[in-house]
Legacy VTK file of the C-alpha trace (Angstrom):
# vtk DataFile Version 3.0
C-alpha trace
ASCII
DATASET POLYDATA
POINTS 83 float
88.835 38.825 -63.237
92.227 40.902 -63.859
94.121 42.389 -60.994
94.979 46.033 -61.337
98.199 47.662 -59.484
97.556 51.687 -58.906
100.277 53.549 -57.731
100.041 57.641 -57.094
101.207 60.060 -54.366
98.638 61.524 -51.542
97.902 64.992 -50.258
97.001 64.899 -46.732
96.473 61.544 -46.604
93.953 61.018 -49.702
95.110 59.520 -53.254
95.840 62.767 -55.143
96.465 61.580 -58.386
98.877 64.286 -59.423
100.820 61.306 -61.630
99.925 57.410 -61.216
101.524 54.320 -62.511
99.129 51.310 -63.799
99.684 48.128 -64.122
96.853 44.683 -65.186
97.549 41.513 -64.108
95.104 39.242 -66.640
93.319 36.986 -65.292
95.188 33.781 -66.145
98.300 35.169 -64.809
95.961 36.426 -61.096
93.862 33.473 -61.119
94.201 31.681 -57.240
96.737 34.163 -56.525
96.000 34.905 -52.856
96.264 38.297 -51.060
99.561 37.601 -49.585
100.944 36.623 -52.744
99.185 39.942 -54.521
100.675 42.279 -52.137
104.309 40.776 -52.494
103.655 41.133 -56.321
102.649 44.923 -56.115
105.188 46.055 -53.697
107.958 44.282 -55.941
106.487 46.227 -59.237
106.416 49.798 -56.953
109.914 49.164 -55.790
108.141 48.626 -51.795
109.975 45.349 -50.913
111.491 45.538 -47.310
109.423 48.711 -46.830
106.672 48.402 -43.882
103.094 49.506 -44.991
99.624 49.871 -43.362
97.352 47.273 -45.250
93.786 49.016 -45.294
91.086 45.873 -47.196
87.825 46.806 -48.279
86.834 43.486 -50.085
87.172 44.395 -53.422
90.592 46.648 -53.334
93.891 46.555 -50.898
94.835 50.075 -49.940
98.785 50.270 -48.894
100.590 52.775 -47.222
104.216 52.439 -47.412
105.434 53.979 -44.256
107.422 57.606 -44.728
106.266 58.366 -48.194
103.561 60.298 -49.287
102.232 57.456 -51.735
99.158 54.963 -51.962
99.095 51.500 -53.963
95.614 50.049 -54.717
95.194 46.553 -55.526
91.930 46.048 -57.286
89.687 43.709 -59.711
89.163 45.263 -63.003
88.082 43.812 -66.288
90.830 42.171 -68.839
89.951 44.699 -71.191
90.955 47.708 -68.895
93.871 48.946 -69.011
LINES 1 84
83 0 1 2 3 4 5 6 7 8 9 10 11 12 13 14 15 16 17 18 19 20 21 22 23 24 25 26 27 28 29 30 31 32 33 34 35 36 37 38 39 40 41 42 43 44 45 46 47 48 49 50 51 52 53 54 55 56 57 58 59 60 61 62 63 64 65 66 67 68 69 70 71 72 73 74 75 76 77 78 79 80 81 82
């Protein structure tokens, strides 16, 4: 499965989705790729690296919280064809 990147701003703490930035990883390119590695990958594409966030994991997505911004990046399976 492809890895999707989701980045948008929050409103008291919940996505908000007032603008978001997309990104899909195909599955080639994601497959054995392990969570560490993911999360180093999405920070780099939302500009996070050497920024500190809360790591929330619900199985199937990675919610982080970069500290002192009002933002959200998801890291999710999606299909290749999604985009």
């Amino acid at each position: 499965m492809a890895i999707q990147f989701e980045n948008t701003d929050t409103f008291g703490g919940e996505a908000n989705y007032c603008w978001v930035n997309r990104q899909v990883i195909p599955t080639a390119e994601a497959q054995g790729l392990t969570d560490k590695q993911l999360i180093r990958r999405a920070k780099a594409w939302a500009g996070y690296t050497g920024i500190r966030c809360d790591k929330e994991n619900y199985g199937d997505t990675i919610a982080l919280r970069p500290r002192g911004l009002c933002q959200i990046l998801f890291i999710s399976y999606c299909e290749d064809s999604q985009q």
